[in-house]
C-alpha positions as YAML, in Angstrom:
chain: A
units: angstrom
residues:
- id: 1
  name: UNK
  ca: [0.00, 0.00, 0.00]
- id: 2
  name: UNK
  ca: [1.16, 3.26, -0.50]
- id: 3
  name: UNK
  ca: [0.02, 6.95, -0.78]
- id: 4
  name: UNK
  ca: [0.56, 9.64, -3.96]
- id: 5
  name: UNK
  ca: [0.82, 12.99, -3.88]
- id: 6
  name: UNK
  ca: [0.64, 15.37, -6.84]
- id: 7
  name: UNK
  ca: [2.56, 18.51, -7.35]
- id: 8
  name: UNK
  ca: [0.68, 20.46, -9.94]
- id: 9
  name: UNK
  ca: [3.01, 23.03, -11.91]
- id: 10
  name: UNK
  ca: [1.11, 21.97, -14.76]
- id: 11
  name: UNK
  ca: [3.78, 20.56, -17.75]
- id: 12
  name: UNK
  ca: [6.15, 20.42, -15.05]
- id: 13
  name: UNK
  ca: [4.39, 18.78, -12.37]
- id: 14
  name: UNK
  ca: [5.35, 15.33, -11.08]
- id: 15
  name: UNK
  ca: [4.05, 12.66, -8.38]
- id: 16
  name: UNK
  ca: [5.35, 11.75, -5.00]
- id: 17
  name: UNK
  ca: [5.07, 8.49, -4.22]
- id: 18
  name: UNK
  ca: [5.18, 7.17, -0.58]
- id: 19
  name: UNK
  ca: [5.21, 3.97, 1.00]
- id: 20
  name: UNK
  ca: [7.08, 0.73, 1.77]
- id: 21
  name: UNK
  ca: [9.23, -0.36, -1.47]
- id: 22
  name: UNK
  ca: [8.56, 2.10, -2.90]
- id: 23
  name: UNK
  ca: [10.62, 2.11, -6.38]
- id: 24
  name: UNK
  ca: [12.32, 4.94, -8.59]
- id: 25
  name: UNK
  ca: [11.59, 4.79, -11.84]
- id: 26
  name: UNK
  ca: [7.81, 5.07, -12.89]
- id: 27
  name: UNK
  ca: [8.67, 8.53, -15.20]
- id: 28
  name: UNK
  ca: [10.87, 6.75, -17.17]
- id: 29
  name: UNK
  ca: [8.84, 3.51, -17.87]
- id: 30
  name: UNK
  ca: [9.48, 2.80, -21.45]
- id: 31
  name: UNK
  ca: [12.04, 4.57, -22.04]
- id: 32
  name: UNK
  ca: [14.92, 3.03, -24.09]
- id: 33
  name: UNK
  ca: [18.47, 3.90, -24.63]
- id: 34
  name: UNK
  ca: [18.51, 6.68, -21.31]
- id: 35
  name: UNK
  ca: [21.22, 7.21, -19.00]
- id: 36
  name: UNK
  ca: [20.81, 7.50, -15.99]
- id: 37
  name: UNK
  ca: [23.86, 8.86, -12.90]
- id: 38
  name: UNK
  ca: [22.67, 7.83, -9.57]
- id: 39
  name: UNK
  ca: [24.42, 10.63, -7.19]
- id: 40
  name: UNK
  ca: [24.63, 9.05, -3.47]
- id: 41
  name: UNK
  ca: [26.94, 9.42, -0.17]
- id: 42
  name: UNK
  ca: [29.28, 7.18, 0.99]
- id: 43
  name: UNK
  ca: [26.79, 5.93, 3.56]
- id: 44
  name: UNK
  ca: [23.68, 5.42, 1.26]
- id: 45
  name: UNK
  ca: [25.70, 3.90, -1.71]
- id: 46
  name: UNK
  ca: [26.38, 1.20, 0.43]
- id: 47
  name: UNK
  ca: [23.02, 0.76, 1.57]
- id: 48
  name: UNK
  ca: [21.17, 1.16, -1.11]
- id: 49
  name: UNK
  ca: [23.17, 1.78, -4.50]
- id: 50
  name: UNK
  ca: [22.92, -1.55, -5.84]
- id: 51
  name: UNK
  ca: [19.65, -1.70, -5.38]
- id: 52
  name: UNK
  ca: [18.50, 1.67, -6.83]
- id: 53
  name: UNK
  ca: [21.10, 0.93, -10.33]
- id: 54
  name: UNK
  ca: [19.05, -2.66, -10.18]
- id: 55
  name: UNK
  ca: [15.74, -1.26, -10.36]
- id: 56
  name: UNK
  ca: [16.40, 1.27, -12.69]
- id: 57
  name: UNK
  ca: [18.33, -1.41, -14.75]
- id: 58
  name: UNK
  ca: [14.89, -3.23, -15.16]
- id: 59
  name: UNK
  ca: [13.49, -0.46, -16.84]
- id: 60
  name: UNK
  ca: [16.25, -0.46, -19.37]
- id: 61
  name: UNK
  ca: [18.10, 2.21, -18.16]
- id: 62
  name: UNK
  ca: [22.17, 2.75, -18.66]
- id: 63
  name: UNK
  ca: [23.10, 2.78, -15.17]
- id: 64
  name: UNK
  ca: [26.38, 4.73, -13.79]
- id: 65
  name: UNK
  ca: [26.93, 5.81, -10.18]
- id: 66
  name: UNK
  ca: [28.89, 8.92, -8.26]
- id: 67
  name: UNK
  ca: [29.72, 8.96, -4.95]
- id: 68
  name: UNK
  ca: [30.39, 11.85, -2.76]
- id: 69
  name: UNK
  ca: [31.58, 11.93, 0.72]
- id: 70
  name: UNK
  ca: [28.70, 11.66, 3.54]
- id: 71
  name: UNK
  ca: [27.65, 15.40, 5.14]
- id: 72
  name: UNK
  ca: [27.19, 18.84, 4.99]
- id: 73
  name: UNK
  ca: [30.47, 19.41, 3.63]
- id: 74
  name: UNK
  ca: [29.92, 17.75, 0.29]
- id: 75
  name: UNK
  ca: [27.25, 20.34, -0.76]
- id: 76
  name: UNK
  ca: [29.96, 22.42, -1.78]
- id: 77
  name: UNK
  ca: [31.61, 23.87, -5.26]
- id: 78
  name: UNK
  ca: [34.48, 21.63, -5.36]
- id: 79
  name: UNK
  ca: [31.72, 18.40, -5.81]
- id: 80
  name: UNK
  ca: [29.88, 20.15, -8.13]
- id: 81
  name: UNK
  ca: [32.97, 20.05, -10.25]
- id: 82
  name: UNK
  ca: [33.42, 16.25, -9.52]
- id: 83
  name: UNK
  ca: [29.54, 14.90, -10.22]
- id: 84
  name: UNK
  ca: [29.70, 17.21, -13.74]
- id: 85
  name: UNK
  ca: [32.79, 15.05, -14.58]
- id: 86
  name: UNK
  ca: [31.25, 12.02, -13.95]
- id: 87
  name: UNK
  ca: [28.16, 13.40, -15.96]
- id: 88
  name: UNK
  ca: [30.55, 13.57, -18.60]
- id: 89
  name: UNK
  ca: [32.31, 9.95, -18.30]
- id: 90
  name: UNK
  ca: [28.66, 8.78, -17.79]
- id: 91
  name: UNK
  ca: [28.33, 10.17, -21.19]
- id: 92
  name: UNK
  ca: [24.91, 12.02, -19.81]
- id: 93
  name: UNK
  ca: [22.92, 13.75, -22.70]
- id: 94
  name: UNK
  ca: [19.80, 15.88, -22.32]
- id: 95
  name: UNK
  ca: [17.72, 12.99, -22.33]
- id: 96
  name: UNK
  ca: [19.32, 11.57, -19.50]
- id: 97
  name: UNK
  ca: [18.44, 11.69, -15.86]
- id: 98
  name: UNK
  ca: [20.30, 12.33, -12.31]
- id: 99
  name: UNK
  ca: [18.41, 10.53, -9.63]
- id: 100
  name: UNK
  ca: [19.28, 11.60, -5.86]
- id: 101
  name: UNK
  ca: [19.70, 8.74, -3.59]
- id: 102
  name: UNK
  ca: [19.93, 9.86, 0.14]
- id: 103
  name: UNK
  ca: [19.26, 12.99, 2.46]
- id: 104
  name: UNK
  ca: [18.51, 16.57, 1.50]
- id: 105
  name: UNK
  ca: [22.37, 17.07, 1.15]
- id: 106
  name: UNK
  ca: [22.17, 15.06, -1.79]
- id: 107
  name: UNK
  ca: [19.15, 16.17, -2.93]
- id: 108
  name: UNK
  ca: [20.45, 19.53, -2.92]
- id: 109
  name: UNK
  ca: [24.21, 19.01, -4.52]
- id: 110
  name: UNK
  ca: [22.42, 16.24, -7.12]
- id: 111
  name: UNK
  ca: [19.38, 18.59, -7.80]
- id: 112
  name: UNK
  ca: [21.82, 21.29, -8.24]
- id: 113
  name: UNK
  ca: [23.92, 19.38, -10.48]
- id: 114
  name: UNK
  ca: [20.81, 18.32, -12.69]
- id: 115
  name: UNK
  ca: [19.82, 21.94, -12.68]
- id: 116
  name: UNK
  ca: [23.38, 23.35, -14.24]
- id: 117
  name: UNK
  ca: [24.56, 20.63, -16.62]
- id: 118
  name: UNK
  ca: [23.58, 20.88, -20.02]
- id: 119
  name: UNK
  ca: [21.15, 23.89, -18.89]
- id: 120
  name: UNK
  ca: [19.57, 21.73, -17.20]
- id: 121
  name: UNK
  ca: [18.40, 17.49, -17.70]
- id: 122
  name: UNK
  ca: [15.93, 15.48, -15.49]
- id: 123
  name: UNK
  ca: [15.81, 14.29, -11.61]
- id: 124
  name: UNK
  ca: [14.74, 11.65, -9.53]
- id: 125
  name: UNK
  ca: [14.42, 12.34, -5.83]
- id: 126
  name: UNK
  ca: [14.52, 9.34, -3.86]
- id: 127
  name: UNK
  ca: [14.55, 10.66, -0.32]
- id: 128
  name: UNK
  ca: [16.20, 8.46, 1.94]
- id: 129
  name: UNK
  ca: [15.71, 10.39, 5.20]
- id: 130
  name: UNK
  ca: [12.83, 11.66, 7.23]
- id: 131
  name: UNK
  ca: [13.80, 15.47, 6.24]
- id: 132
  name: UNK
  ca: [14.00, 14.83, 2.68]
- id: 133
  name: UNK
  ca: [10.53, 12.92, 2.30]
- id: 134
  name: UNK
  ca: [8.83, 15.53, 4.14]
- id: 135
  name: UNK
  ca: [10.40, 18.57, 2.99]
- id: 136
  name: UNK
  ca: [13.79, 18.92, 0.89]
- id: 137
  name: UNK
  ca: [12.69, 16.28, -1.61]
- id: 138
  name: UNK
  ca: [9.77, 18.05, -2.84]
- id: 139
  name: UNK
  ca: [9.43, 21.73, -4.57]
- id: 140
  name: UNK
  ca: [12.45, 22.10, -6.52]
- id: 141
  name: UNK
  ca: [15.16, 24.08, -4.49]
- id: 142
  name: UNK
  ca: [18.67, 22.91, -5.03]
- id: 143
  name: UNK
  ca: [21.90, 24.54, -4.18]
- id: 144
  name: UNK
  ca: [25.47, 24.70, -2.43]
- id: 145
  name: UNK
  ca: [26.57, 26.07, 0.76]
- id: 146
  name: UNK
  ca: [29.18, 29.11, 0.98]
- id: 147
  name: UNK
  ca: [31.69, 29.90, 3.69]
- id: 148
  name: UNK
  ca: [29.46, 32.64, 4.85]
- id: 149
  name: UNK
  ca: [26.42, 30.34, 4.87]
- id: 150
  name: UNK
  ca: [23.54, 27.78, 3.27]
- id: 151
  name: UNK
  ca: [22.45, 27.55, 0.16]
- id: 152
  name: UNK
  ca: [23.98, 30.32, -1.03]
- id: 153
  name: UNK
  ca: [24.22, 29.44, -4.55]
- id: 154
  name: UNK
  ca: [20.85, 27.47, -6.10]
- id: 155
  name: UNK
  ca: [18.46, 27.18, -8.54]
- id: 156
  name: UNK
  ca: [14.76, 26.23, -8.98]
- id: 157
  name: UNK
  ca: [14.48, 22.88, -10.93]
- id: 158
  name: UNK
  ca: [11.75, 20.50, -10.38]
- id: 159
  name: UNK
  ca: [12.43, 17.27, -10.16]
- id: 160
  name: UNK
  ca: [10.48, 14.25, -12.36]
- id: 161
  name: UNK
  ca: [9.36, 12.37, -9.81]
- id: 162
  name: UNK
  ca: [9.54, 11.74, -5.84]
- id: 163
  name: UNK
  ca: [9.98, 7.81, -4.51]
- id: 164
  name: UNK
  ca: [10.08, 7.89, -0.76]
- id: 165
  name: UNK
  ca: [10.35, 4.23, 0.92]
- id: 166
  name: UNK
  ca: [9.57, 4.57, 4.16]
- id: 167
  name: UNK
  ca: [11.24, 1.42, 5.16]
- id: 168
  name: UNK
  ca: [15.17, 4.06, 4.87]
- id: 169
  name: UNK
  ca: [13.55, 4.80, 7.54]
- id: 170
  name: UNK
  ca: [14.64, 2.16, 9.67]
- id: 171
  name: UNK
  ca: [18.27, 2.40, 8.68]
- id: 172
  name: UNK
  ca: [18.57, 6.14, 10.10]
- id: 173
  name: UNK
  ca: [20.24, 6.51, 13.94]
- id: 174
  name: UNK
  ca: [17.93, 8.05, 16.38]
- id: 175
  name: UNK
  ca: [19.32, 11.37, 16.15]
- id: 176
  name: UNK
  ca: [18.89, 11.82, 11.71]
- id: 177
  name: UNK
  ca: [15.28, 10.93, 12.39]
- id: 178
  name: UNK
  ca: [14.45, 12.58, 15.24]
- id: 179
  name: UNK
  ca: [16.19, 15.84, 13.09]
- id: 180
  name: UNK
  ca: [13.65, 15.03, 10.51]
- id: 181
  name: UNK
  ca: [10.22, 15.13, 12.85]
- id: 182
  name: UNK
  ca: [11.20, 18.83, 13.42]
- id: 183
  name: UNK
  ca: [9.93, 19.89, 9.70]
- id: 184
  name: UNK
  ca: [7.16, 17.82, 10.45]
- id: 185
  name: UNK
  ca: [6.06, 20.03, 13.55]
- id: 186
  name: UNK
  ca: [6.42, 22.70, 11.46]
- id: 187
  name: UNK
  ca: [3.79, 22.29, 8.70]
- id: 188
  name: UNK
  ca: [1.26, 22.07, 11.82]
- id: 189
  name: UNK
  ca: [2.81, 25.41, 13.07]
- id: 190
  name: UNK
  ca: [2.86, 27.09, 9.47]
- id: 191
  name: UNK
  ca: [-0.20, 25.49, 7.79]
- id: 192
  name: UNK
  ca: [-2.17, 22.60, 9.94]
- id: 193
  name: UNK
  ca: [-3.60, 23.15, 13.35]
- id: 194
  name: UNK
  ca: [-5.02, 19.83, 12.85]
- id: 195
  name: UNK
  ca: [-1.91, 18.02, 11.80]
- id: 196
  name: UNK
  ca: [0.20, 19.71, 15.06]
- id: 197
  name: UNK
  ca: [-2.36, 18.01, 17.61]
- id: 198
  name: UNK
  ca: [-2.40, 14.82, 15.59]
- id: 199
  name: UNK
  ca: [1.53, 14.91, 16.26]
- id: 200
  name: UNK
  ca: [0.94, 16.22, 19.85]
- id: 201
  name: UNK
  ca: [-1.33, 12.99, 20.81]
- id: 202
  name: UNK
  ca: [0.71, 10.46, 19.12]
- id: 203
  name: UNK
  ca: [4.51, 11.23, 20.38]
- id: 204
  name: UNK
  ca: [4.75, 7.35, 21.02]
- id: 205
  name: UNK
  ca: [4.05, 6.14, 17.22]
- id: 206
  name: UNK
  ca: [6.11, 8.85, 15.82]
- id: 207
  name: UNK
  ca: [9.34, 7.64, 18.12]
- id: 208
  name: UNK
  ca: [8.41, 4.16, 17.32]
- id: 209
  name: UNK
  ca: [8.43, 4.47, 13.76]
- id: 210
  name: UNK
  ca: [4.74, 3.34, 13.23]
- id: 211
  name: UNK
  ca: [5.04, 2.91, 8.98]
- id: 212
  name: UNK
  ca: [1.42, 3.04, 8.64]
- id: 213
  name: UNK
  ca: [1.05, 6.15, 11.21]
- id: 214
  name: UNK
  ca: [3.95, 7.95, 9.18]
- id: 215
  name: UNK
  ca: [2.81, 7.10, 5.62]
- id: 216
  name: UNK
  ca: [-0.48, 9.62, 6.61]
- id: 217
  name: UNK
  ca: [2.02, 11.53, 8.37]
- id: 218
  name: UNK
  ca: [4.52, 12.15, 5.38]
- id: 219
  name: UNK
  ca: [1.76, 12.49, 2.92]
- id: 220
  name: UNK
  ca: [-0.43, 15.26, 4.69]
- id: 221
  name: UNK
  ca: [3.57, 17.17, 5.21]
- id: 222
  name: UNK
  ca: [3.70, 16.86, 1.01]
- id: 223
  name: UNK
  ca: [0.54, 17.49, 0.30]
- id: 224
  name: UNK
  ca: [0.71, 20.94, 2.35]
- id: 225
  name: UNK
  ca: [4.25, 21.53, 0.73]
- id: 226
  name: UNK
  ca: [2.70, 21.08, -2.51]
- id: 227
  name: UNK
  ca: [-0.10, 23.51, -2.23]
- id: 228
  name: UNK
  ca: [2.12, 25.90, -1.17]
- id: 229
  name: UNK
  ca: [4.44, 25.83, -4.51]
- id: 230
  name: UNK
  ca: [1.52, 25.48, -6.53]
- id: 231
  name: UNK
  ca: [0.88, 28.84, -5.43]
- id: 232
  name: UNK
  ca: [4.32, 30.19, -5.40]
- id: 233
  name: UNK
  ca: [6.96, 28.34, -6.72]
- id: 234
  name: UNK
  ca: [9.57, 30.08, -6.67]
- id: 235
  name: UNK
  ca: [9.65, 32.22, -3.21]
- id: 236
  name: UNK
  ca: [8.08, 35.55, -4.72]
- id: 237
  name: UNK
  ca: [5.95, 35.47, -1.82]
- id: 238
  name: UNK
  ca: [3.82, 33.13, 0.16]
- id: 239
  name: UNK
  ca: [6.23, 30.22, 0.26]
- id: 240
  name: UNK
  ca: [8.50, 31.85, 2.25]
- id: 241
  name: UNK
  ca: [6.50, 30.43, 5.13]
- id: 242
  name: UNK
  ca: [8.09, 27.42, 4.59]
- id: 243
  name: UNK
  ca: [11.07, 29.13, 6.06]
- id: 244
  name: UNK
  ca: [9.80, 29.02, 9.58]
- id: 245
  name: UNK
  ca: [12.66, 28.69, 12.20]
- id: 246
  name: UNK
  ca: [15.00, 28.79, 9.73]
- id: 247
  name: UNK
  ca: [16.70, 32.24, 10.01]
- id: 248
  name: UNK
  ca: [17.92, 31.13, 13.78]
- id: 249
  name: UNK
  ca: [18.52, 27.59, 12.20]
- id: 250
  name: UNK
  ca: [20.72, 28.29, 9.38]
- id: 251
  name: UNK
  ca: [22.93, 30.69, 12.04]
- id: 252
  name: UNK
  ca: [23.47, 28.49, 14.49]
- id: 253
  name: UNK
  ca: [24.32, 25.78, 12.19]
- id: 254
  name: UNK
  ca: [27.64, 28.14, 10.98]
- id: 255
  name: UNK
  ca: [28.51, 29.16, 14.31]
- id: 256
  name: UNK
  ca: [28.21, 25.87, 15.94]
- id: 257
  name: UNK
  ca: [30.32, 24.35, 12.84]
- id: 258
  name: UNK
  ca: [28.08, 22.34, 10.75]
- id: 259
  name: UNK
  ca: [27.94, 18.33, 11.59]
- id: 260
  name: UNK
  ca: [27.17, 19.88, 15.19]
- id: 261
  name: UNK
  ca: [23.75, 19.63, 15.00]
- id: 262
  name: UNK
  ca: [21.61, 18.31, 12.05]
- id: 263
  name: UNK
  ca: [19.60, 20.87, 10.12]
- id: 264
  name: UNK
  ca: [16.73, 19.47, 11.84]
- id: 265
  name: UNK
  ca: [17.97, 20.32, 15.52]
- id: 266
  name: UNK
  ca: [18.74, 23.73, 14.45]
- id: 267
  name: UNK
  ca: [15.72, 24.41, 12.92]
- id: 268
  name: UNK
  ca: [13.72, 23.23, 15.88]
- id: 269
  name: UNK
  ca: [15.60, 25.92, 18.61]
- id: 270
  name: UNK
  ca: [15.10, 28.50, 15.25]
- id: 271
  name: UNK
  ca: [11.36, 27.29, 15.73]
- id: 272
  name: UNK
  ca: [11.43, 28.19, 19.59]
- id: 273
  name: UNK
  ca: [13.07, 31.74, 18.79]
- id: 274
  name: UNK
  ca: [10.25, 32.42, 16.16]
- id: 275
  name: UNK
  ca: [7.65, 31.64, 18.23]
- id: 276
  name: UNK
  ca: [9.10, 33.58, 21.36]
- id: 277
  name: UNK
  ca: [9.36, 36.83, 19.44]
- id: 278
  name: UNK
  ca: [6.07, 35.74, 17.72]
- id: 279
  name: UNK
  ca: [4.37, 36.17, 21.48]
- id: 280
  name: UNK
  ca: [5.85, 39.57, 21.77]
- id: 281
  name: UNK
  ca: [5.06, 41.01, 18.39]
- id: 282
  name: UNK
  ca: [2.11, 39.00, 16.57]
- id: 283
  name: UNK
  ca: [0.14, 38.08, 19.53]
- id: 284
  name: UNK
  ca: [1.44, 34.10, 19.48]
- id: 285
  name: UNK
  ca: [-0.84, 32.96, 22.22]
- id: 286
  name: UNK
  ca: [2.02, 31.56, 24.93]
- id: 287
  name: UNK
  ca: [0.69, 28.30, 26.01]
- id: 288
  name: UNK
  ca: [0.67, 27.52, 22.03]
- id: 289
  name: UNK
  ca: [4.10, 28.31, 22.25]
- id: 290
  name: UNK
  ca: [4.69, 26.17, 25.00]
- id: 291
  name: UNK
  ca: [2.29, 23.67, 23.43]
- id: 292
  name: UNK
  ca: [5.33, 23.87, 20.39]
- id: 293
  name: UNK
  ca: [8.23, 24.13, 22.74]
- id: 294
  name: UNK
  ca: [6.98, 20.75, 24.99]
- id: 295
  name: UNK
  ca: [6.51, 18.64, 21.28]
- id: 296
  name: UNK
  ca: [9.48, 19.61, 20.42]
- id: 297
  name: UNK
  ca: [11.49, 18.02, 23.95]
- id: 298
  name: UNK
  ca: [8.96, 14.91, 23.82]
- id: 299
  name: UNK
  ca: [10.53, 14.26, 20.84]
- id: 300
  name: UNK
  ca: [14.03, 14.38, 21.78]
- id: 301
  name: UNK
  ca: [14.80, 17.96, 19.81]
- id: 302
  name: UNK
  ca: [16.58, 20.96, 21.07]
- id: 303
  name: UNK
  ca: [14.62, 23.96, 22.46]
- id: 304
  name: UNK
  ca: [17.34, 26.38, 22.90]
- id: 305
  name: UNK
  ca: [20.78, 26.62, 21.69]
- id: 306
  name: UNK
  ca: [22.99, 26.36, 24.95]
- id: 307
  name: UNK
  ca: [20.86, 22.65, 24.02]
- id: 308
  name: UNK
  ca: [24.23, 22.22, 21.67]
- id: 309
  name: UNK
  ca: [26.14, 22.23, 25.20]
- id: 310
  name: UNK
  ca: [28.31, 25.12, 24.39]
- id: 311
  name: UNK
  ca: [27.61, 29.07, 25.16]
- id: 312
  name: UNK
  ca: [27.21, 31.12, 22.11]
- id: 313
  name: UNK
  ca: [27.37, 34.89, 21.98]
- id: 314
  name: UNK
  ca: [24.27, 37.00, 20.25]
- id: 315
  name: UNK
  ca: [26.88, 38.57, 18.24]
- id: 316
  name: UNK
  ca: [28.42, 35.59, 16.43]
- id: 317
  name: UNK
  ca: [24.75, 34.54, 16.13]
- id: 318
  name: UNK
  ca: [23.39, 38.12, 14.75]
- id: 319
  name: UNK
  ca: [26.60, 38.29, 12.33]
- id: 320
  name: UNK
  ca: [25.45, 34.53, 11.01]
- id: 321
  name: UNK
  ca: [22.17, 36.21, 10.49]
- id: 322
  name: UNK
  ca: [23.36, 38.39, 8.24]
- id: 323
  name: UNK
  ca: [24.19, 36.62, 5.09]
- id: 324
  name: UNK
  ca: [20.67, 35.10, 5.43]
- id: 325
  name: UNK
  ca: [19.69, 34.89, 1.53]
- id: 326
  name: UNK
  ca: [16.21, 35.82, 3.07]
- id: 327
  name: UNK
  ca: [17.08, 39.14, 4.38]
- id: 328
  name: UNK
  ca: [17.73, 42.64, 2.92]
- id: 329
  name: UNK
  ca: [20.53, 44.47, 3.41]
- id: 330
  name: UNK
  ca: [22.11, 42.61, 6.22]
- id: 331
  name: UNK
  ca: [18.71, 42.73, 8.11]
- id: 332
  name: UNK
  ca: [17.36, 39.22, 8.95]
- id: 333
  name: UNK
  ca: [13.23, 38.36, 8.38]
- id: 334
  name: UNK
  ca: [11.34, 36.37, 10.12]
- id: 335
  name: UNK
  ca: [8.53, 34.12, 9.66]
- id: 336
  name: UNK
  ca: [6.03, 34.22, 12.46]
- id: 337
  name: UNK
  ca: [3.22, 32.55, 14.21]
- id: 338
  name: UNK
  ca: [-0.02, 34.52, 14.61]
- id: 339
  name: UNK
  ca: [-1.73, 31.29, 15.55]
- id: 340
  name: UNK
  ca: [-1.21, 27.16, 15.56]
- id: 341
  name: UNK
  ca: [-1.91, 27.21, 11.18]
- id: 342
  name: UNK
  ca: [-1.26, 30.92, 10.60]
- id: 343
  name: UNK
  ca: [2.26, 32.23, 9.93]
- id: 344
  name: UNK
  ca: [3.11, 35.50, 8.03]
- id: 345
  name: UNK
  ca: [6.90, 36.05, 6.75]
- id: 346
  name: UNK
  ca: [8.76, 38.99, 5.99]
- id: 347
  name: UNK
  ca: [8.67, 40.20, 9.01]
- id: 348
  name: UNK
  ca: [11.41, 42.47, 10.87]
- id: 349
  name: UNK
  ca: [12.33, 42.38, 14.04]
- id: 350
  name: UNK
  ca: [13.95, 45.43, 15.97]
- id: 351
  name: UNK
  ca: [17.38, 44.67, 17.31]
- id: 352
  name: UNK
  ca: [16.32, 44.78, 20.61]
- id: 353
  name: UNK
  ca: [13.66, 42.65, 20.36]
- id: 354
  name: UNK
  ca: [15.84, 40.36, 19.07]
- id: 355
  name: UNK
  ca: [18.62, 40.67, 21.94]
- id: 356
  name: UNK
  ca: [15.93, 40.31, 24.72]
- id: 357
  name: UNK
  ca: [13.78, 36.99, 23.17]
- id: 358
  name: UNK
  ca: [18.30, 35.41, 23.01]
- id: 359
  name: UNK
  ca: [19.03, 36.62, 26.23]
- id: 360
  name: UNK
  ca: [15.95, 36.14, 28.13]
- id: 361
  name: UNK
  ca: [14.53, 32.89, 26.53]
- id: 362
  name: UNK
  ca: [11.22, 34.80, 27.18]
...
């Protein structure tokens, strides 16, 4: 059994397909004479590589594989180079096809790769991790970290299709999935007052990896991810929501040294901050806040960022700010809660305000 989501960009629109063996592939049934470059870490290659080139060898596909080194420091300029000469000794075309096996690193750095060479060919996303199926996987961002921060350097490209087998799941460590559930709170927070006390009363099945729990859990997450490009693709305006925690996330990811804490940990204390200021300045009702801020600990996520066991200063943390892509002119924006389904973005936030909600974990 498994569920299907559609993302409806018209020509370019694709499914999602989620479930347990789940296989890549379905866009290109048929085809003949296509090459395909399977772009994986050194951890998912191993688990998963030879299976991936086997299914898509069934469909008559020309199978090659690249493989990068596992984390955050792959998704940088230096791999790009490497994957587009293995493009090249994979003899890729513009009818060919990159497929992205693993985590929303790879989905990033392989997406991004797809996006650049030859102007641009096809991609597979098959999600490997619980942050990729619900989130990085789906909409089209790709892109490379700088020095000075994330995804720096990107471009829209929409993949072909989504396969997400739930049953990666089970080969993640605690702490990758547990990273993961924190973009799952925040569709509830952004979109889904419904979905957050769904999460709320069933802590236990999310922890214990209930597949049949998560498959509705996974597919409500893409179908509200999928609205919201439908609508705005390309971060003109209203998808920006998506965003939520993530100008505190991406900056304490630099200035704790990224490997620190997964994307999902930071985002979940970036969460906290929003939602703080969010009390202050859009009338965030405080026990929803705390409603947020106990889901988060049930589920084994960080709340505040001396939760990374070392002290940062607000000034490292205000420079990392910064070179937030999302902000103008050095001045960070926020997305924040007006109520448990109702964000607004954009928003700017005095300095001040800022320094108190840090200092004072109000």
């Amino acid at each position: 059994m498994s569920k299907k989501v559609h993302v409806d960009l018209d020509e370019r629109g694709y499914d999602i397909l989620i479930g347990c063996d789940v296989r890549p592939g379905l866009s290109l049934a048929g085809s003949k004479g296509v090459r395909a470059l399977i772009i994986s870490d050194s951890n998912v290659d191993r688990l998963y590589g030879d299976k991936c080139a086997a299914v898509l060898s069934l469909e008559g596909i020309e199978v090659k594989r690249a493989v990068v080194p596992a984390g955050e420091e792959s998704k940088d300029i230096k791999f790009v180079q490497r994957l587009y000469d293995e493009a090249m000794k994979a003899g890729l075309d513009r009818h060919s096809v990159i497929v992205a096996l693993g985590g929303g690193m790879i989905g990033d750095l392989a997406g991004f790769v797809a996006a650049t060479f030859l102007r641009g060919i096809r991609f597979i996303q098959v999600p490997t991790t619980m942050l990729a199926m619900v989130d990085s996987s789906v909409g089209g961002k790709t892109g490379i970290n700088l020095p000075q921060g994330k995804n720096l350097v990107g471009s829209f490209h929409q993949p072909v299709e989504v396969a997400a087998d739930l049953m990666a799941l089970k080969t993640l460590s605690s702490k990758e999935y547990v990273s993961g559930l924190a973009e799952v709170v925040k569709y509830g927070v952004i979109w889904d007052a419904k979905l957050f006390g769904l999460l709320e009363h069933n802590v236990q099945k999310l922890l214990d990896q209930d597949l049949d729990f998560l498959e509705g859990i996974i597919a409500r997450c893409c179908e509200i991810k999928a609205e919201v490009v439908k609508i705005d693709e390309k971060e003109t305006g209203v998808r920006a929501i998506l965003n939520f925690g993530h100008t505190m996330g991406h900056a304490l990811e630099k200035v704790l040294g990224y490997g620190k804490w997964l994307h999902g940990e930071a985002v979940s204390a970036g969460m906290v901050f929003a939602a703080r200021i969010s009390v202050l300045e859009k009338g965030f009702s405080r026990a929803d806040c705390e409603r947020l801020v106990s889901l988060l600990k049930s589920l084994g996520l960080p709340v505040n960022p001396e939760d990374s066991g070392l002290k940062l200063s607000w000034s490292e943390i205000r420079e990392a700010m910064g070179s937030d892509k999302k902000g103008k002119n050095g001045v960070p924006r926020f997305v924040m809660a007006e109520k448990l389904g109702s964000v607004v973005f954009g928003c700017e936030v005095s300095e001040d305000m800022l320094q108190k909600v840090f200092s004072e974990k109000i």
